[in-house]
C-alpha positions as a Markdown table, in Angstrom:
| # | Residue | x | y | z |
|---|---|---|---|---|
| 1 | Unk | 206.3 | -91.1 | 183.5 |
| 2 | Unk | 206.2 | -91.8 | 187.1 |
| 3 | Unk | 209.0 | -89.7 | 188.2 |
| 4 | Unk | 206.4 | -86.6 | 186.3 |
| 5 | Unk | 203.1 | -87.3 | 188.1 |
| 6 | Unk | 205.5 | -87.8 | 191.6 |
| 7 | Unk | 206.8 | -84.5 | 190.6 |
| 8 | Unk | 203.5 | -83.0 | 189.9 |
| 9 | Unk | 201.8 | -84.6 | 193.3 |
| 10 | Unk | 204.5 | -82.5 | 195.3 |
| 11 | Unk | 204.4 | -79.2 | 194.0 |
| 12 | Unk | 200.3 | -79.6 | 194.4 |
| 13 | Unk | 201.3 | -80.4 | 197.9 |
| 14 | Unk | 203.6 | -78.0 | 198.5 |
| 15 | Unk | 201.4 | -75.1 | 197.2 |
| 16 | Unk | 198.7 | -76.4 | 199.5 |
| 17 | Unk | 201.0 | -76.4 | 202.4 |
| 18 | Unk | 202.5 | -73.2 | 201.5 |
| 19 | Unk | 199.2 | -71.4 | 201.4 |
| 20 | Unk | 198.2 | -73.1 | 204.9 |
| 21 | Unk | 201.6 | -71.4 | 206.4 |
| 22 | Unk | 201.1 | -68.4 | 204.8 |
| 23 | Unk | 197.7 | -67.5 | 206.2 |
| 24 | Unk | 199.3 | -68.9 | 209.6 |
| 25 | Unk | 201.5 | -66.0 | 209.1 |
| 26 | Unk | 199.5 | -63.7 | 207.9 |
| 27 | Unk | 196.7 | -64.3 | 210.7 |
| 28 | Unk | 199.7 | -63.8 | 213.4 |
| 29 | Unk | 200.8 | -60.4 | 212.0 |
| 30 | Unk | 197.4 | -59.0 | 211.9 |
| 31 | Unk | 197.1 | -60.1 | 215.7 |
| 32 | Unk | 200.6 | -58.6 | 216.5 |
| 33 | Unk | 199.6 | -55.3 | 214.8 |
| 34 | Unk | 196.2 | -55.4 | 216.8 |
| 35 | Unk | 198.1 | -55.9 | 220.2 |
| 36 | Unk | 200.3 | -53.1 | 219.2 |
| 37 | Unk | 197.2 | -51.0 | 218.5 |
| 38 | Unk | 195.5 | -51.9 | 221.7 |
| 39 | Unk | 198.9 | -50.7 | 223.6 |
| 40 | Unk | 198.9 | -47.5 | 221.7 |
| 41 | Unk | 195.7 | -46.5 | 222.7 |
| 42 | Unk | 196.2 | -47.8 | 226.7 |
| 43 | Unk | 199.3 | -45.5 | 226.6 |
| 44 | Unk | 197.2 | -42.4 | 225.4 |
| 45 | Unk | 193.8 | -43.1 | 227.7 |
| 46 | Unk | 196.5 | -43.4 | 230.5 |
| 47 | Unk | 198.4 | -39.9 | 229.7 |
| 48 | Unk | 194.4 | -38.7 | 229.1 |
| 49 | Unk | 193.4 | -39.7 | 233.0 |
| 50 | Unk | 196.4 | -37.5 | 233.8 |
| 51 | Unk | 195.8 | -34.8 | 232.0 |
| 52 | Unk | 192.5 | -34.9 | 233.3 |
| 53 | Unk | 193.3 | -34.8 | 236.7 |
| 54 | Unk | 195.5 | -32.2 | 236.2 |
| 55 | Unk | 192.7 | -29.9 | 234.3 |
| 56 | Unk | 192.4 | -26.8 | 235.6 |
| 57 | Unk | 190.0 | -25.2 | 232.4 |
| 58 | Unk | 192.9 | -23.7 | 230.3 |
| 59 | Unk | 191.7 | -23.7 | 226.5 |
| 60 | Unk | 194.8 | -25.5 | 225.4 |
| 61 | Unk | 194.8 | -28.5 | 227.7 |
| 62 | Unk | 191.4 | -29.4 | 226.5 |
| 63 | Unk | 192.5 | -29.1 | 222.9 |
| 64 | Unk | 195.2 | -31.9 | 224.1 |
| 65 | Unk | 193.0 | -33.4 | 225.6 |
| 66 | Unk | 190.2 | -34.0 | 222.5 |
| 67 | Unk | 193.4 | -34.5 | 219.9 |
| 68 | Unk | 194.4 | -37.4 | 222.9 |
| 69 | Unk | 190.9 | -38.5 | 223.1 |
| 70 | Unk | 190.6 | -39.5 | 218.9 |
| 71 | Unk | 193.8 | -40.8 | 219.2 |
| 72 | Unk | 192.7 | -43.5 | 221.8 |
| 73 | Unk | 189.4 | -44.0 | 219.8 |
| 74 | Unk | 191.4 | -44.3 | 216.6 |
| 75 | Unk | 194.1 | -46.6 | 217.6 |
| 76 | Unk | 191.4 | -48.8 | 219.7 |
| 77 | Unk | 189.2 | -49.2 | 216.6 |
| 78 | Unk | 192.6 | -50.1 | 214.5 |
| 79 | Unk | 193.5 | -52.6 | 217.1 |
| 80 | Unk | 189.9 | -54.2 | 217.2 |
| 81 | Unk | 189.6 | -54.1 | 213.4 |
| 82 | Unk | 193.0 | -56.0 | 213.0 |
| 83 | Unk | 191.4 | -58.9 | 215.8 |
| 84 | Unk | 188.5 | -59.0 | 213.7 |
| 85 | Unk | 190.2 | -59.6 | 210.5 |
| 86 | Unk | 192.4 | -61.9 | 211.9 |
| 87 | Unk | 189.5 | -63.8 | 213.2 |
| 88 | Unk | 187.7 | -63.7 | 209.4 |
| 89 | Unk | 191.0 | -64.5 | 207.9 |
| 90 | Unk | 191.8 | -67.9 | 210.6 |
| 91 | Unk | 187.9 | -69.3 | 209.8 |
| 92 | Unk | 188.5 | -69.2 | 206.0 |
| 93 | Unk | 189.4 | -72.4 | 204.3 |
């Protein structure tokens, strides 16, 4: 009977543990996507400044330009969404 309830005490632990680590996990990969978001959209506001710079009023540049410009908003809300949820996710028990 002992060697049942020991049994039963570690696999309660275990799962417990296992849950811990796998929001650990979880939290990280939502932080690593973030980041990867947040580079994304440094890369396209950089190449935006250029093209910017380099405007001189052709139709086709500033159609680059606005697709450029959604993509930096887009990947900057993704990366700031993905902090945020990593955040909710690390303060839940």
């Amino acid at each position: 009977m002992l060697h049942l309830r020991t049994a039963m005490a570690a696999a309660r632990s275990f799962s417990g543990v296992a849950a811990r680590f796998w929001r650990i996990l979880r939290t990280l990969f939502l932080e690593v996507v973030g980041l990867v978001f947040l580079v994304l959209s440094g890369w396209g506001g950089l190449w935006l400044i250029r093209t910017y710079r380099s405007f001189n009023g052709d139709g086709e540049v500033l159609f680059k330009m606005l697709v450029v410009a959604v993509f930096v908003v887009m990947m900057c809300f993704f990366g700031i969404s993905s902090f945020w949820r990593a955040r909710r996710l690390s303060r839940t028990r």
